[in-house]
N, C-alpha and C positions, 0 to 999 in steps of 0.2 A: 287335822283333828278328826276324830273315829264322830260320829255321828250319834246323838245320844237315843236310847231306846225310846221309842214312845208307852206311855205304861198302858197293862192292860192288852199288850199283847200275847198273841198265843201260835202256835205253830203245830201242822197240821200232818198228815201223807195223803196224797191222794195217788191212785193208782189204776190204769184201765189193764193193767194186768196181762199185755198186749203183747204177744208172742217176741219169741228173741231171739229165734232159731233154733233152741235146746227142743230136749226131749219134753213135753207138758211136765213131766213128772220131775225133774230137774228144774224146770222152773217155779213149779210150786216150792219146792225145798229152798232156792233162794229168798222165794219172797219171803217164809214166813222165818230162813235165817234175818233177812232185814228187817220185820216187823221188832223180832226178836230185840235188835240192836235199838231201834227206834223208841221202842219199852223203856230199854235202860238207860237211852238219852234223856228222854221226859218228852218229849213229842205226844199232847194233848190225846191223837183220836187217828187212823189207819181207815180211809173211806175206800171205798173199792166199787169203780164202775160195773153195770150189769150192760152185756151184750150176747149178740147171739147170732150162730152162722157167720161170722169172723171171727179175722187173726188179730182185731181191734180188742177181743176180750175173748180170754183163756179162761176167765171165771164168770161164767153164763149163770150161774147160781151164787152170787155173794154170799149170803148165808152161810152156805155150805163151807164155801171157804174161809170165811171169818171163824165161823168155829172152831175150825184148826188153829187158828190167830188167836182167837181167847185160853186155848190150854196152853199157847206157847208165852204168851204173856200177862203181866198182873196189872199193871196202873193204865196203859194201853188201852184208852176206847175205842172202839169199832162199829163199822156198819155200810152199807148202802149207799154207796152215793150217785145213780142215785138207783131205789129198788122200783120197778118201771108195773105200776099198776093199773096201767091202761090191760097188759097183758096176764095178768094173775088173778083169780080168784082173790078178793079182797080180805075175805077171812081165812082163807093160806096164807096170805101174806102178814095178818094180826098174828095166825098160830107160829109162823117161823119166827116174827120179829120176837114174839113173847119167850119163844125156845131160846134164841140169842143172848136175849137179853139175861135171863136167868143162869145160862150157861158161862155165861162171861163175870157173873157178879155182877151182874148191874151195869156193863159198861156199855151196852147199845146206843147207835146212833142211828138215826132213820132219816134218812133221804129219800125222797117221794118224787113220783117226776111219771112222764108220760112216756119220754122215747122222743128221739129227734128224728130219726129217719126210719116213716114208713113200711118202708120194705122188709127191714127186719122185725116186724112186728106181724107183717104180711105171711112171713111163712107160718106165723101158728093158725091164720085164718083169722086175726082182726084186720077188718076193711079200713081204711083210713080214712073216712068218715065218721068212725066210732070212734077212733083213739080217745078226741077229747072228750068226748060224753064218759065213756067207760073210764076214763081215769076222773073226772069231776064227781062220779058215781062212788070208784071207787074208795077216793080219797074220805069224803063224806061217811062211807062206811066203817072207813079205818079208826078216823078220829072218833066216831062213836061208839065205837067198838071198844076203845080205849078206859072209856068209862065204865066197861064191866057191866056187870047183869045181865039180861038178857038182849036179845038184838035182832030189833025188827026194822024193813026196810023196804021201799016198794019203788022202784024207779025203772027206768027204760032197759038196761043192761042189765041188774040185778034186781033178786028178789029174796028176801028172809023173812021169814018167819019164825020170833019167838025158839032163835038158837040159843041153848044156852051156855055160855063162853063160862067155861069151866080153868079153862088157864088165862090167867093174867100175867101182864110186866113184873118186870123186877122191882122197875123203878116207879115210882108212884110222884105224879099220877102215870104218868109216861113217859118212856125215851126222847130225848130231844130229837126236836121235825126239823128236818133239811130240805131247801127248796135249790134246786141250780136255776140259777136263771140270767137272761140278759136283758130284762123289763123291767123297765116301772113300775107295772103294776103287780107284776107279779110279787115283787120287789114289798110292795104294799100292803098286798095279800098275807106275805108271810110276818109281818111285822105285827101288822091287826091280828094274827091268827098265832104269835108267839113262836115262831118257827126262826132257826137262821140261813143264812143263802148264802151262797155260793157262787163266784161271780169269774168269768177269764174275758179276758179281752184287755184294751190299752187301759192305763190306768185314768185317764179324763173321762171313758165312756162309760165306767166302772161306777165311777166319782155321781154321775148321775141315777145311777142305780142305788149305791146306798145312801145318799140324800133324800132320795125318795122312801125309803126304807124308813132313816130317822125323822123324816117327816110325820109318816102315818104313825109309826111306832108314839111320837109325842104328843100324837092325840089318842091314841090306846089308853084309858084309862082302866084296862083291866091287866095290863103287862105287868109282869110281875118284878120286882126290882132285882133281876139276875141281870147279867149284860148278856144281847143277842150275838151271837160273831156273822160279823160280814166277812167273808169269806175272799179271798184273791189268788186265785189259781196261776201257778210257774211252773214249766219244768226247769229245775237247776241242773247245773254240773259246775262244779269245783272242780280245777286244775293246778297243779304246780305250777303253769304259768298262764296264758292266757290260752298261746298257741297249742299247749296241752289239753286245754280245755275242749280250745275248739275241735281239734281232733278226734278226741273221742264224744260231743254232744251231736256235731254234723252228721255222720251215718245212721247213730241211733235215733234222729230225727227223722231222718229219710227213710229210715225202717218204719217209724212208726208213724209217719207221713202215708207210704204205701199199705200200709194195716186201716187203717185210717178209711181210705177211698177204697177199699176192696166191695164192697158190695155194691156203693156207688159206681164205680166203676164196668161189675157186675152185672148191675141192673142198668147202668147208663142214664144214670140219675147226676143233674149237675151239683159239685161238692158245695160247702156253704160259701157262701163269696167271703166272710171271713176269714176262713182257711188258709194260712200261709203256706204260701207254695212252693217254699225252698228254704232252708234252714235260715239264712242270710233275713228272708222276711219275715222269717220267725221272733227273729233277733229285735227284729227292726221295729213289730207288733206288740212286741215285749210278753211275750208268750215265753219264751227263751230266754234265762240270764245264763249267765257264760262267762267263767273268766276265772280269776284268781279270788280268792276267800276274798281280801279288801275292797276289789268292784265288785262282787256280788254282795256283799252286805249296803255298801255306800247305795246299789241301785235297788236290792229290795227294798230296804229303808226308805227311797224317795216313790219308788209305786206303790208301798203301802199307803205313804202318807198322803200321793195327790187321789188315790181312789178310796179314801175316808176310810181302809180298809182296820179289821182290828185280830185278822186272822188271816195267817199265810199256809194254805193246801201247798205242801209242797211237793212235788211229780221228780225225784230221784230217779226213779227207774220208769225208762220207757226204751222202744226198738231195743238195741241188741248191747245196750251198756255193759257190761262187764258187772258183777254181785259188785266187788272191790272198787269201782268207781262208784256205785250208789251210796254205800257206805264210807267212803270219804265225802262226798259231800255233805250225809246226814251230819256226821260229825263235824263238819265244821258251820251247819248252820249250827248248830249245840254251841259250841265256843264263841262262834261270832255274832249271833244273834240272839241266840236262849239265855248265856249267861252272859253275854256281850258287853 
């Protein structure tokens, strides 16, 4: 018996946009062929990792590349996930988001976030002592900024004086806030402050994260009566049968397994102990579903439901998949789970 949908859910892309071996400029053109497809599927919102000085992220600038993403498609939200403000001037970051958002019609999402690994934050010259200040700074400044008028600010990292923000969002009062995270508190943070998260790991450790989340959220008395998405990060791959699957998920895992640790590696920095180390423990971590359309809907289905989760990031394209295997899979989360 097919497994009945839970209501109220939604489904997602998420994308670190992680070299595949082509040409950069060939790989752009697939993705935003797949954006494209995902558009006409109904696929909520297209997030797109920021990185830099890796093969972990070909789009070092989200922004820039989402914009290409909004002239190619209509219902199609988009944004950041997450846009790393530890490293950005705070109100470059309000003027691009405002550019976005306006250019897309209104469809921006904003994902906020510090940066996980130091080093690549190190070559523009922030110390890793600063990261969290300057992103605690920055954030603060964003969300106020948001409010419009003028914007003044006096803290360790930055300083304003009485700018006056001439361009605003699309969306009023603002783009929905994205938090990634693997905390509690953070977890809590974003709940109190109306934001949604975004969560990968097993689905019991998840489970603790958005509990935590509807916890705080239910004492928020100023939450407004939209639903927040709790967010659950996979990469999939659909196969005609399983052993197909596996085929073609195993290499482009271990492509983008080695993208992954290249600067770690690099710089000789040890990877996160999370980290699965081979496709097999990827599997096993549940980071990885794999298999024919029937086990991968029966197992999203069941890690959505033990990680409280009300939102599926789905990761299609990662290492060196083929356009045409991303694209079969999107379509059959479409049939199997969208209209399921």
């Amino acid at each position: 018996m097919r497994k009945a949908l839970p209501s109220k859910l939604a489904f997602g892309i998420f994308d670190h946009l992680d070299e595949d071996g082509s040409a950069i400029a060939r790989q752009y053109a697939d993705r935003l062929s797949l954006a494209e497809a995902c558009d006409r599927l109904g696929f909520y919102a297209y997030h797109l990792a920021e990185h830099h000085c890796s093969p972990h992220g070909r789009g070092p600038s989200p922004n820039l590349f989402l914009s290409s993403v909004a002239q190619r498609t209509c219902q199609l939200r988009l944004g950041p996930l997450v846009m790393l403000l530890s490293l950005c001037h705070p109100l470059r970051a309000f003027e691009e988001i405002c550019m976005l958002d306006h250019l897309s019609g209104g469809r921006a999402e904003l994902g906020i976030g510090r940066g996980s690994l130091p080093v690549e934050l190190g070559y523009f010259g922030i110390d890793a002592d600063a990261v969290q200040g300057r992103y605690l700074e920055a954030s603060e400044i964003l969300m106020e900024a948001m409010r419009r008028g003028t914007l003044s600010y006096s803290g360790h990292h930055f300083e304003l004086n009485d700018v006056p923000l001439t361009l605003g969002p699309h969306q009023c009062p603002h783009p929905p806030i994205w938090v990634a995270t693997s905390r509690s508190e953070s977890a809590r943070w974003a709940a109190a402050n109306g934001a949604n998260i975004a969560c990968v790991g097993p689905a019991s450790i998840v489970r603790k994260i958005t509990d935590a989340f509807r916890s705080e959220e239910g004492h928020n008395s100023d939450a407004d009566n939209q639903a927040s998405f709790l967010g659950l990060l996979r990469m999939i791959v659909v196969g005609q049968s399983a052993n197909h699957a596996y085929s073609l998920a195993a290499p482009a895992y271990e492509r983008w397994l080695k993208s992954f640790k290249f600067l770690y590696d690099l710089n000789a920095v040890p990877v996160p102990p999370n980290l699965p180390p081979t496709f097999d423990a990827a599997i096993e971590s549940e980071l990885c579903v794999v298999g024919t359309a029937a086990f991968v809907r029966r197992a999203l289905l069941d890690q959505l439901e033990e990680a409280g989760a009300n939102y599926l990031l789905c990761q299609v394209a990662f290492g060196d998949l083929p356009l045409d295997a991303s694209l079969y899979t999107a379509m059959t989360i479409q049939s199997e789970l969208m209209v399921g």
